[in-house]
N, C-alpha and C positions, 0 to 999 in steps of 0.2 A: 411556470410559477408554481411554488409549492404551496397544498394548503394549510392554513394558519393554522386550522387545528391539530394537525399531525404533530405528533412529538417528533423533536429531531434534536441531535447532537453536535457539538462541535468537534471534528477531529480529535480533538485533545479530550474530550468527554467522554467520546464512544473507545480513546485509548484506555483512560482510567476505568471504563467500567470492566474491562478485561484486564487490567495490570501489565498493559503492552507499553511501550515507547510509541509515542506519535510517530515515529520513523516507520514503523513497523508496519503503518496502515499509511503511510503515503508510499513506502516502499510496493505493496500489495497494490498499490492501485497503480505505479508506474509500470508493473510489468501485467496490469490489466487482469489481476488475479482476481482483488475486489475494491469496487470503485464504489463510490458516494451513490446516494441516493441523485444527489443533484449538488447545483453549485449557488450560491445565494449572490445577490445583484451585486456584490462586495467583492468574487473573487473566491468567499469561503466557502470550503466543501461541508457539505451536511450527509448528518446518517441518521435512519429510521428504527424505529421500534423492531419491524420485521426482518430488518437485517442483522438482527442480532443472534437469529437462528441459524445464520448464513454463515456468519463469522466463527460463530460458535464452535460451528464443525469442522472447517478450516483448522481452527487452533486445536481442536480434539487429535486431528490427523497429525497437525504439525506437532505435536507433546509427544508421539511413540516416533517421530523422527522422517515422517515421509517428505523425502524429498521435495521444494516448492517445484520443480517441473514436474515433477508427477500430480500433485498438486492441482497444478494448471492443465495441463491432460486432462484432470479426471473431473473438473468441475466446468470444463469447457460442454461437457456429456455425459454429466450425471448419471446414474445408474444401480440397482442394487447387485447387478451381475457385474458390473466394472469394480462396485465397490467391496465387493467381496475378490476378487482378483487383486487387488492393490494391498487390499489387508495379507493375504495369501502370500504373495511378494513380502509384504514388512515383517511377516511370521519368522519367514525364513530368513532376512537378515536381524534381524532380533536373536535366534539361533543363534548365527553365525557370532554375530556381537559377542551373547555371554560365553559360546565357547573358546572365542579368544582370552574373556578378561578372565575367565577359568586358568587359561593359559597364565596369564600375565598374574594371575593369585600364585599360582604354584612356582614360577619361577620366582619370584619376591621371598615366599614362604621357602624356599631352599637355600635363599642367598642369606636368611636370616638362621636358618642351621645352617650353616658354612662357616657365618661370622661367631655364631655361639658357642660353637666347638672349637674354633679357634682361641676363644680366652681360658681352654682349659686343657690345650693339649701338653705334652711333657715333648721338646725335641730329645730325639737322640736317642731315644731308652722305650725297649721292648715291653710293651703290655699285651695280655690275653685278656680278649673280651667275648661272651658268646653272644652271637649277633644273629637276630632274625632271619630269612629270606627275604629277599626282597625282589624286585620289578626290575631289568635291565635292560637296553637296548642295546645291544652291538651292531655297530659300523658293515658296512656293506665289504668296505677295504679292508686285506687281509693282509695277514706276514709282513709288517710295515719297520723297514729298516730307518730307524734314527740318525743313521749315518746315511742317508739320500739328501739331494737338495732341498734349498728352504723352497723351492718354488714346487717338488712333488710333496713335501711334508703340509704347505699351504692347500695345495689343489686339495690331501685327502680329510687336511679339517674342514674347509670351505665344505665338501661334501656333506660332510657328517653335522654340522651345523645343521645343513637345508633339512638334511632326515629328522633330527631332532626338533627342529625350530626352535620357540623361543624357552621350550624345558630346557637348554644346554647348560642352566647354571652348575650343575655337579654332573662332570665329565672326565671321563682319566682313560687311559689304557691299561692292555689285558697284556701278562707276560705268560704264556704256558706256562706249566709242570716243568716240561722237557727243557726248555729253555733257562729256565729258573735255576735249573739243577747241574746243567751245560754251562752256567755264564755267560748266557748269552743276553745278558743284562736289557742291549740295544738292538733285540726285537719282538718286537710289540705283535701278539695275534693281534689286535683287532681294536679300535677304539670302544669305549662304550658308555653310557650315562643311565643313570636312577632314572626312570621315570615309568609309570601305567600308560599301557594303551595297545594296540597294534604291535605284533611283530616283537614285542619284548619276551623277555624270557626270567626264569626267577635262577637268581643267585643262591647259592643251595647257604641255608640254615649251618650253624657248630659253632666251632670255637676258633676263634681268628685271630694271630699273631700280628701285632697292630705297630707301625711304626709311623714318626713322623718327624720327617728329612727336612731341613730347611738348607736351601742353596740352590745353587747354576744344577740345573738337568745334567752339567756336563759330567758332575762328578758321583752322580746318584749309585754309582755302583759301589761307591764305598759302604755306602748305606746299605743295601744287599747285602754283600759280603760279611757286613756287621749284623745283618737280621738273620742269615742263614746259620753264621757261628753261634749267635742268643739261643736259635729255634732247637739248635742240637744239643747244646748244654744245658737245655731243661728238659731235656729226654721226651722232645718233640718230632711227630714226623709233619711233613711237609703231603696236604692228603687234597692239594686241590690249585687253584691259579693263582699269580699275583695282580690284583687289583691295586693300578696307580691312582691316587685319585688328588686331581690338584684343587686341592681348597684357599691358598694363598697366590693369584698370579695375578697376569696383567690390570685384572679386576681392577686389584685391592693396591697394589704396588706399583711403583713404577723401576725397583732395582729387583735385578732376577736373585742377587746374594737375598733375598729376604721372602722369597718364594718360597711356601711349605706343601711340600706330596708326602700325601697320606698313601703309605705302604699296607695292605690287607691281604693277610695270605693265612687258606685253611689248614690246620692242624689237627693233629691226634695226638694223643700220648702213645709212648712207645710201648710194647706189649711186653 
């Protein structure tokens, strides 16, 4: 029997002084996390004054996200060397956390210059623009024929994805110099995508002959052939790779006629 003097709580009392759901604290006490003080001749659970310090801490732990089986672990055996181990643990996926949503900021903030550039691009017609250096990751797969099956053209984006993760919002392919200047339109050195970190590399700084193709990939070499005749009759040389980069695809569209690849290749004037 409890004594009458003791302050005690009803469930639903000792919920509102926390701003919990009464679930929340039958749920804790069904998996034996934190149980009543006791139970009154009625059936109803009661809770104490001193367990308010109890609870308290509980919910502190539970606000940065620690797991309720760790939780129950670690209040089964209190400790301040357990509890400094658990914090340690939640450090490190807290880390982990923001460098995902890091992740997931940077990918949103690219798909929203993707879409911004889109309302202000010209199809069809040659502009020079000088463009910064920038951050690049290139593909592990090299010398990739466009004329291979869809199932080694899958396996080498599947690849290139995992490398990238979830930065892959601004992705295109690299066409050499040599190739560029060969015609050899459908082979690609190497995939590649915008992004800082590991393993990137910087796309060199000047002035960049800037196109943008809308259609079927099948016919993109018209598009060259019309960006190589522009680049020569403004008495430009051709002084560096072509960078594909697709800003209009399966994203945004569902028909490939309405697909736009942004063509980028670097220039000099002619001496």
């Amino acid at each position: 029997m409890k004594n009458n003097h003791i302050k005690t709580f009803s469930t639903g009392e000792f919920a509102d002084l926390f701003g919990v759901k009464k679930d929340t604290i039958l749920y804790y006490n069904k998996i034996n996390l934190f149980n009543p003080a006791g139970i009154h001749s009625n059936g109803y659970r009661y809770y104490t004054l001193p367990q308010l310090d109890t609870f308290s801490a509980i919910q502190s732990l539970r606000s940065v996200n620690v797991p309720i089986k760790e939780l129950k672990s670690y209040f089964d055996s209190p400790s301040s060397t357990r509890l400094n181990e658990l914090a340690s643990r939640q450090v490190e996926n807290i880390e982990m956390e923001i460098n995902k949503l890091k992740e997931n900021q940077l990918f949103l903030s690219r798909l929203m210059e993707i879409t911004n550039e889109l309302q202000t691009v010209v199809i069809g017609e040659l502009t020079l623009k000088e463009l910064p250096a920038e951050s690049v990751l290139y593909s592990t797969s090299k010398n990739i024929d466009w004329d291979d099956s869809v199932e080694a053209l899958s396996h080498i984006y599947d690849e290139f994805l995992i490398e990238v993760g979830v930065n892959g919002a601004s992705f295109g392919s690299v066409l050499n110099k040599n190739n560029l200047l060969n015609e050899n339109y459908l082979q690609a050195d190497c995939l590649f995508c915008r992004m800082e970190g590991p393993g990137t590399i910087k796309k060199p700084a000047g002035l960049y002959a800037i196109y943008y193709y809308q259609g079927s990939y099948d016919n993109i070499k018209n598009a060259y052939s019309y960006l190589l005749k522009e680049i020569s009759s403004q008495k430009l040389i051709i002084a560096g790779d072509a960078y594909e980069e697709y800003l209009l695809h399966s994203l945004v569209s569902k028909h490939e006629e309405e697909y736009i690849t942004k063509i980028s290749i670097k220039v000099i004037p002619q001496e």
